[in-house]
C-alpha positions in Angstrom: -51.5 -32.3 144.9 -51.0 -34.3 141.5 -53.6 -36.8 140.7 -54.0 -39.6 138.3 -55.7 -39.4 135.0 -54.3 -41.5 132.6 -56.7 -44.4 131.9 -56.1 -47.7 130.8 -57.0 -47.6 126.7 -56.9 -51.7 126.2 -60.1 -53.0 127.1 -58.8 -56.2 127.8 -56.3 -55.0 130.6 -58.9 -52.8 131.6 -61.5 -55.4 132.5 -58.1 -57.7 134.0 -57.3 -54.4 136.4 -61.1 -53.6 137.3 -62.2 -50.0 138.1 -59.2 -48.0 139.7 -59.8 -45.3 141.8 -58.6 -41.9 141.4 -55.7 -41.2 144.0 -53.0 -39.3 144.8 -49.9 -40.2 144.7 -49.0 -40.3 148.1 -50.3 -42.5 150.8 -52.3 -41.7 154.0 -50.8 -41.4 157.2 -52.2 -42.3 160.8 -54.6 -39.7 162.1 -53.9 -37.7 159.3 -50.7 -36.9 161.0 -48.1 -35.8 158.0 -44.8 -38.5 158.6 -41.3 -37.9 159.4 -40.5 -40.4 156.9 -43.7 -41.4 154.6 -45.8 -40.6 152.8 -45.3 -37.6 151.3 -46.5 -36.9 147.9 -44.3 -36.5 144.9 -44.6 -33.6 143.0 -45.0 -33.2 139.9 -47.0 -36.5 139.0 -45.3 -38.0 136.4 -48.7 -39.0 134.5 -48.6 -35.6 133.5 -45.5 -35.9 131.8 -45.0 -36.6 128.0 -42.7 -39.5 126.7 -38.9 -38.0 125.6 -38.5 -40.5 122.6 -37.1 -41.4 120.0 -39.6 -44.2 120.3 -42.3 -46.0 119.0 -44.2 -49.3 118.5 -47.8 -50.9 118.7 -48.5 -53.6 121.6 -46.7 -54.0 125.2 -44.8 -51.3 124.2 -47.0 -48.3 124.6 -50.1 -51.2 126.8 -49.4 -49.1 129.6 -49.6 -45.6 128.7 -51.4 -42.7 127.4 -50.7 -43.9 124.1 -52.3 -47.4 124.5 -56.0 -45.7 122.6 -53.5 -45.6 119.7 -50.6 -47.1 120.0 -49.3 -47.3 116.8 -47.1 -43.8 117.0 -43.7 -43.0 116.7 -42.5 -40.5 119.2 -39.3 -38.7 118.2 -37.9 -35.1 117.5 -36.0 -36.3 114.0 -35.3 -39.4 112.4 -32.9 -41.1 109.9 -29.8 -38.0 110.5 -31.8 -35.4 110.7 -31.6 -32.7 113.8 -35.0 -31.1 115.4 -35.2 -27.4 114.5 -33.8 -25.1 117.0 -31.3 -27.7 118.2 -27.2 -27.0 117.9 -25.9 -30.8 117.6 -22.6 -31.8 119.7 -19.9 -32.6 117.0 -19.8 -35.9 118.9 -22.2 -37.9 120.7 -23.2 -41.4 121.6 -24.0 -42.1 118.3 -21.0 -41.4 116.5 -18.5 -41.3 119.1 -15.7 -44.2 118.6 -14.8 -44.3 122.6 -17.2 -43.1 124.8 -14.8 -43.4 128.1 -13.2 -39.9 126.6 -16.6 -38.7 126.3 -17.2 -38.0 130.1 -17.3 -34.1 129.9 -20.5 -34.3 127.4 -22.6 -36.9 129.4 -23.8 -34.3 131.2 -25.1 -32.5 128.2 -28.7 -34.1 127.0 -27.4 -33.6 123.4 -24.5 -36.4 123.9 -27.6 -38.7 124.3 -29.4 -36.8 121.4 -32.3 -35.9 124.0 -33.2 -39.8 124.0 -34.7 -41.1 127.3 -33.1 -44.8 128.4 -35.7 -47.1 127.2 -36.1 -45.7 123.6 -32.2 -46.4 123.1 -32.2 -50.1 124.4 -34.6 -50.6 121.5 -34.0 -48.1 118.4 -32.5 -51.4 116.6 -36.1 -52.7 117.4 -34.8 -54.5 120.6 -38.5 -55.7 121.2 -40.4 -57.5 118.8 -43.4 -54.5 118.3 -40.6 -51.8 118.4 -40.2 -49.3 115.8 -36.2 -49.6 114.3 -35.1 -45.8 114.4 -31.5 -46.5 114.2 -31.4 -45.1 110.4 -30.5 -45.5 107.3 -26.8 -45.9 108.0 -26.4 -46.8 111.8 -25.7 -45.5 113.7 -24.7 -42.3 113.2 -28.5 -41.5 112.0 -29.6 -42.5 115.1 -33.0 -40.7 115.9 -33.5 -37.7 118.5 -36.2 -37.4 121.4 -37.5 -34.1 122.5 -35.1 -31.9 124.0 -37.7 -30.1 125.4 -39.1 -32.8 127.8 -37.9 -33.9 130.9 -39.0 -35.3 134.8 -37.1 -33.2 137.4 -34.5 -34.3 139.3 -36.0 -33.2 143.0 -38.5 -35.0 142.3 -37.0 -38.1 141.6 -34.4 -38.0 145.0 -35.7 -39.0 148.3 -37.2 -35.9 150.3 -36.9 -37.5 153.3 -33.7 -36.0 155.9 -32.0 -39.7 156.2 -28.6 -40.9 155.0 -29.1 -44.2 155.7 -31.6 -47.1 155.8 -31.2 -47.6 159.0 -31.6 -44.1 160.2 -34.8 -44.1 158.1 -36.2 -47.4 159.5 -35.5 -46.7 163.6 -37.2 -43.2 162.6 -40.4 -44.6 161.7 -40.8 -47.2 164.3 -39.8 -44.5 166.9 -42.8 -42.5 165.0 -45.2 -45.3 165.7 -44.3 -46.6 168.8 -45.1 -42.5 170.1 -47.6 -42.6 168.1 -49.3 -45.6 169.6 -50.0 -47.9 166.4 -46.4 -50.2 166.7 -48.0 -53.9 166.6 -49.4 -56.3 164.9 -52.4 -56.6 163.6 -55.4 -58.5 164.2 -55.6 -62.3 162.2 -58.8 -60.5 160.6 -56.7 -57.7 159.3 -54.0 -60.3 158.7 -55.8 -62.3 156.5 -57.1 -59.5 154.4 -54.1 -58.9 152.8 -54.2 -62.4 151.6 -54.7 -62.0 147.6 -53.4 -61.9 144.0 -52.2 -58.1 143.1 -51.6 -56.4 140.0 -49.5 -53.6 139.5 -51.5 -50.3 137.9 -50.2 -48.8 134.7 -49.2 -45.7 135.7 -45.7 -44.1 135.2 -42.2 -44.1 137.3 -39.5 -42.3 136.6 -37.6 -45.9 136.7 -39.5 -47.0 133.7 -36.9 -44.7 131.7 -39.4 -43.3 129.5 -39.7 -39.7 130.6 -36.3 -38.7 131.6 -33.4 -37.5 130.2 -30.7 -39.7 130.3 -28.2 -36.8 131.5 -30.7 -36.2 134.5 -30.8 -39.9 135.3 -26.8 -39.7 135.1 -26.9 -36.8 137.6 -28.0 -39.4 140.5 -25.0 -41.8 140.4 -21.4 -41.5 141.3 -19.0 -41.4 138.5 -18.7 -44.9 138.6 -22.1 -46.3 138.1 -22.3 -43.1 135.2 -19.6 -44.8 133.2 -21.3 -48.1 133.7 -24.5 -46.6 132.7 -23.2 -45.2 129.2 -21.4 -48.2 128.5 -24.7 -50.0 128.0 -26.5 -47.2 125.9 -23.4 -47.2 124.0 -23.9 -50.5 123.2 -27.6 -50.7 122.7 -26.9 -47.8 120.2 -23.6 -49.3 118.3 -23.7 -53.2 118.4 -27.8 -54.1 119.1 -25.7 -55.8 121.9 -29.0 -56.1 124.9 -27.2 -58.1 126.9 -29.9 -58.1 129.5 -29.7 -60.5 132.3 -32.9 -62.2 131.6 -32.1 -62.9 128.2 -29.3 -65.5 129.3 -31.8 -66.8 132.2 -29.5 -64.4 134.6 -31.0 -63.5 138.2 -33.5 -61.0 137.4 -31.9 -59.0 140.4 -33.1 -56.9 143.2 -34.1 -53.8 142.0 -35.7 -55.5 138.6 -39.1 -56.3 140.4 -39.5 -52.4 139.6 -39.1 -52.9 135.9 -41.8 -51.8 133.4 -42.5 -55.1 132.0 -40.5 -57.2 134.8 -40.8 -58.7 138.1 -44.0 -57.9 140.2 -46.9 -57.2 137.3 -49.0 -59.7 139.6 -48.2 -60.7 142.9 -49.5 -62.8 145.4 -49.3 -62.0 149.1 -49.5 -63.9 152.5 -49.4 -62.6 155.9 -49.2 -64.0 159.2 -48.0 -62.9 162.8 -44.2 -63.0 162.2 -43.7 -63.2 158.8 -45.3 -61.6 154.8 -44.1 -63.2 151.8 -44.8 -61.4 148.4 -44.2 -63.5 145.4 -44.7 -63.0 141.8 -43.0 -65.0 138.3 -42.1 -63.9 135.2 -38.9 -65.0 133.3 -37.6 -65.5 137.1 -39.1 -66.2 140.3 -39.5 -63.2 142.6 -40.0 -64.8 146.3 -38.9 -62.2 149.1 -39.9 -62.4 153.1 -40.4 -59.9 155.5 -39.6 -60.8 158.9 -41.6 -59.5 161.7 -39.6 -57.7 164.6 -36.5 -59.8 164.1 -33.0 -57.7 164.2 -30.2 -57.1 161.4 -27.0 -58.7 162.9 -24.7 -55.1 161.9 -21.5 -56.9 161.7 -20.5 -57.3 158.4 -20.5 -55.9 154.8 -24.2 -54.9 155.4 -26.6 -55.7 157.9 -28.4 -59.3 157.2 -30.1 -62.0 159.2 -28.4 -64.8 157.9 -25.1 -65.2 156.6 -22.4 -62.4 155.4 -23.5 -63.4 151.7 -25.5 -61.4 149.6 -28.8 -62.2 148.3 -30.0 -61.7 145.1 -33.1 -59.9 146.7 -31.5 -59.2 150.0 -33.3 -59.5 153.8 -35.8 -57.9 155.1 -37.2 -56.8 159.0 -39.9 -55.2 159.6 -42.8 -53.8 161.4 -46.7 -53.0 161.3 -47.9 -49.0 161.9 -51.2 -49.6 162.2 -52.4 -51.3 159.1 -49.4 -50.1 157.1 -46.5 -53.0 156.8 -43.2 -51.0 157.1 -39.7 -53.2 156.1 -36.2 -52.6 155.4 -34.6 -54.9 152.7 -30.2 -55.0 153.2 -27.6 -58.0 152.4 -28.4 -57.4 148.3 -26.3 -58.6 145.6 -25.5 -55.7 143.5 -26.8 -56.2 139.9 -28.6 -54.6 137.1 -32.1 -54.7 135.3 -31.9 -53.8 131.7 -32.1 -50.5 130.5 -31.9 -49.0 133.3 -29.1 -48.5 136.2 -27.0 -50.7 138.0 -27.0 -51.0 141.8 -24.1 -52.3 144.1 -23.9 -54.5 147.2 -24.5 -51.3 149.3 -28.1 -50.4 148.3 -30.5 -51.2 151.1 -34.4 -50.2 151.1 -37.4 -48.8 152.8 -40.3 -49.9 151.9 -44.0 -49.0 153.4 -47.2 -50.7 151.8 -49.9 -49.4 153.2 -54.0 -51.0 152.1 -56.5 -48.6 150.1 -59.7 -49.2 151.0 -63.2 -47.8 149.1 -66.4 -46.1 150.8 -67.4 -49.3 153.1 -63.9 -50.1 154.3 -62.9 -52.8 152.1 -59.2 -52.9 150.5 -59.2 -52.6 146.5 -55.5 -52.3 146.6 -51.9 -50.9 147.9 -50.0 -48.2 147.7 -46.3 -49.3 147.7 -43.3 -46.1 148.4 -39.8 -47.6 147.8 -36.7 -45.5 149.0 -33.5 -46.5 148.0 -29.8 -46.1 149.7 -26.9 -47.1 147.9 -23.8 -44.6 148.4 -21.9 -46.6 146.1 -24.0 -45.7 143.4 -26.1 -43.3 143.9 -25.2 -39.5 145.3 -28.6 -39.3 147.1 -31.3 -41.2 148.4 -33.9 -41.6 145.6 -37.6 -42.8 145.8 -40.2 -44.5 143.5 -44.3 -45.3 144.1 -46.3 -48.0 143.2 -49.9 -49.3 143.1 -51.8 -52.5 142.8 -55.2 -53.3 142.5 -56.4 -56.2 144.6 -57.2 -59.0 141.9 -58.5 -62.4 143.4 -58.1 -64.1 146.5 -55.7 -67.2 147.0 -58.6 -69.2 147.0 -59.9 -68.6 144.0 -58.3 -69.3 140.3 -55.2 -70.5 139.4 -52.1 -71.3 142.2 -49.0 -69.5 142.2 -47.2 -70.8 139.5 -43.4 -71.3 139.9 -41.1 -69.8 137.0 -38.6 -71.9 135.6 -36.4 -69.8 132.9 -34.6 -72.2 130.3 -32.0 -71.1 128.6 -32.1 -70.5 124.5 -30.3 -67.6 123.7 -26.2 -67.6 124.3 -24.1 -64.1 123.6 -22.2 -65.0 120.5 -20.1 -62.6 118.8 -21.1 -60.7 121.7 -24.8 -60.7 121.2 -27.7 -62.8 122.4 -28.7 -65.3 119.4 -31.0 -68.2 119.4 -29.4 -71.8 119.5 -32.0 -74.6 119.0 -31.3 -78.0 120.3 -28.7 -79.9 119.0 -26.4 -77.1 117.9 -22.7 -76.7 119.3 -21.1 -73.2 120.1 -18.1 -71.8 121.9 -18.4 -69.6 124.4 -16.7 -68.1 127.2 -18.1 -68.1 130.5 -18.1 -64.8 132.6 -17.8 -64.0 136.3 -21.4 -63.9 137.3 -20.3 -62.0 140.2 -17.9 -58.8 138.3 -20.7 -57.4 136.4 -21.1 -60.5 133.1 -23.0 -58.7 130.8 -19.9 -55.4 130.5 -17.5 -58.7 130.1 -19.3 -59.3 127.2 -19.4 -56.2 125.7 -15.7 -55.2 126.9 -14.4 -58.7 124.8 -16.0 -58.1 122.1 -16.3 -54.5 121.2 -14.2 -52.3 123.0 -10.9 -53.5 122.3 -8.8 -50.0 121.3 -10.9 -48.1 123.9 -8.9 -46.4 126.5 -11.0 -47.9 129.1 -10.3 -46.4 132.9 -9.7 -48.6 135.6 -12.8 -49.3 137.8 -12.0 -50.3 141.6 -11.7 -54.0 141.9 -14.4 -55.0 144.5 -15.6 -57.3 142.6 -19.1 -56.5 143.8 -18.0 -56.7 147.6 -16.4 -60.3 146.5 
């Protein structure tokens, strides 16, 4: 079984995390018992794996990661035009391709993408302010390559679990525990001992789009969401356009709390009989409930609690297996998180958060699996871990403080730019609700394109 053993190299974050304990990537189950639907580890560990590339940077970039004992490193396979030995370039590709909608038959082909994970694109113009610019000489055909040679697997990236649906996964497990004895809730002694401040570990996802190839990442969506997915590399790549929701002070979005730098670094925690609530702040706020044995009313677009509108980060019921807090999250409003892929008004969750404890029994943290179902998007169920050290108690330290994002940068011309106060500038304003940040690049830089015509849903609207 994989194990962790990349350590934290910034001594300041270091002494913020405290002393992490060696793990596995997988979390215990009840009596040892293995799960129907939990818990199972995830093979390879993708700690072992090597960033693709073509990045580099010093800072938040590489804070995180391997690299952070020396961050100042550029990771790429060739730079500035130039192709890594041993590789047979594609005639066309992302990076000198005038429409990629007539591209489709390459995406598939790591080469179209010149071996470049997600991430290192939506930042070879220098996208973040400590990022290496590997666009080249003359962008951007002399866009820089990762390492063809490097990849995460697929399998291990799709859900292994035997369900098509959230639902189906979420009446498996209670079924599991209620055989099993430990369906209930727990004491107010365990209750309260989840009460605390958590920080998410630095350890590697494959959602953090650093280690995968972006033709593997495309091999998880419909053909849908794989167009929408290389129309924003194609734009990070051609027009520096990062038109990233948080930018504009945008809802961060559902599946953005899994970010690398976004959503729930720290989080804060509170339980009681009939109702957790995790809640963490960064350019947004991120404030979700669980609600203890209440039902999804199933008429409707999705199953929700409230009313047939979607949430920006859905609903969520849910149930305690012991001391593991088990919930499924539905009702979401499709959306994206920058750099990664976008997600319709179909995905729906399970989630199970279960306590690490050390030697005498005390929690030092959670481990968090997350499997995702969204059949408009995604051709298979896929899963993603987490883990968080325990950090403070609510008691102690600062409060919670609530996020408020104000607005400075406006897409003009099609990208973000900085207006200061007192300046006047035209703009257009997009549907929030039919994808805004494509609006802007489909206005502004893809007029000639033969551009195919997507299904008006209007995200479920």
């Amino acid at each position: 079984m994989a194990r962790f053993k990349h350590w934290l190299g910034s001594a300041g974050l270091a002494a913020l995390l405290g002393a992490m304990p060696m793990v596995a990537l997988a979390q215990d189950n009840p009596e040892g018992r293995e799960s129907i639907g939990r818990g199972w580890p995830v093979s390879p560990d993708p700690n072992d794996f090597e960033y693709v590339g073509a990045q580099g940077g010093v800072g938040i970039f590489f804070q995180s990661s391997r690299y952070a004992p020396d961050p100042q490193i550029e990771i790429a396979a060739a730079t500035n035009g130039a192709v890594p030995e041993g590789i047979a370039p594609l005639e066309r590709d992302i990076f000198n391709s005038d429409d990629f909608y007539l591209d489709r038959e390459l995406w598939s082909d790591p080469r179209y993408f010149r071996c470049n994970a997600g991430l290192p694109l939506e930042n070879m113009w220098g996208g973040l302010a400590d990022q290496y610019v590997l666009i080249g000489d003359t962008p951007p055909e002399t866009g820089a390559w990762g390492h063809c040679d490097r990849d995460y697997p697929r399998e291990s990236i799709v859900s292994p679990y035997g369900f098509s649906t959230a639902r189906e996964h979420f009446e498996a497990l209670r079924d599991e525990a209620a055989a099993r004895g430990t369906l209930g809730t727990p004491s107010a002694e365990d209750l309260e001992e989840w009460h605390a401040y958590y920080v998410r570990r630095p350890l590697e996802t494959w959602f953090y789009m650093r280690i995968n190839q972006i033709s593997t990442i495309l091999s998880l969506l419909t053909p849908q969401y794989q167009q929408r997915a290389v129309q924003e590399f194609y734009h990070y790549v051609h027009n520096s356009a990062w038109n990233w929701p948080g930018t504009y002070c945008w809802p961060e979005g559902f599946m953005r709390r899994n970010a690398l730098f976004g959503g729930e670094s720290n989080i804060q925690i509170i339980t009681t009989p009939n109702l957790v609530q995790f809640a963490s702040a960064g350019v947004d706020n991120t404030i979700y409930q669980v609600h203890l044995d209440r039902e999804f009313n199933l008429e409707g677009a999705t199953p929700r609690l409230g009313e047939d509108v979607p949430r920006w980060l859905g609903e969520s019921v849910g149930f305690w297996d012991g001391d593991a807090l088990i919930f499924w999250t539905s009702n979401v409003q499709g959306w994206t998180s920058h750099g990664v892929i976008e997600f319709s008004n179909a995905i729906q969750s399970i989630e199970i958060v279960s306590p690490e404890r050390n030697e005498d029994g005390q929690m030092t943290g959670l481990m968090h699996e997350l499997i995702f179902y969204d059949a408009q998007a995604f051709v298979e169920p896929l899963r993603l871990y987490r883990e968080y050290t325990r950090q403070r108690e609510v008691t102690e330290g600062n409060p919670f403080v609530i996020s408020q994002c104000l607005q400075s940068q406006f897409p003009v011309d099609g990208r973000p730019s900085l207006i200061t106060a007192g300046e006047s500038i035209e703009i257009v304003v997009p549907d929030y609700f039919n994808r805004p940040w494509a609006q802007i690049w489909e206005r502004f830089f893809e007029d000639g394109m033969e551009r195919p015509r997507e299904n008006s849903d209007l995200f479920g609207f």
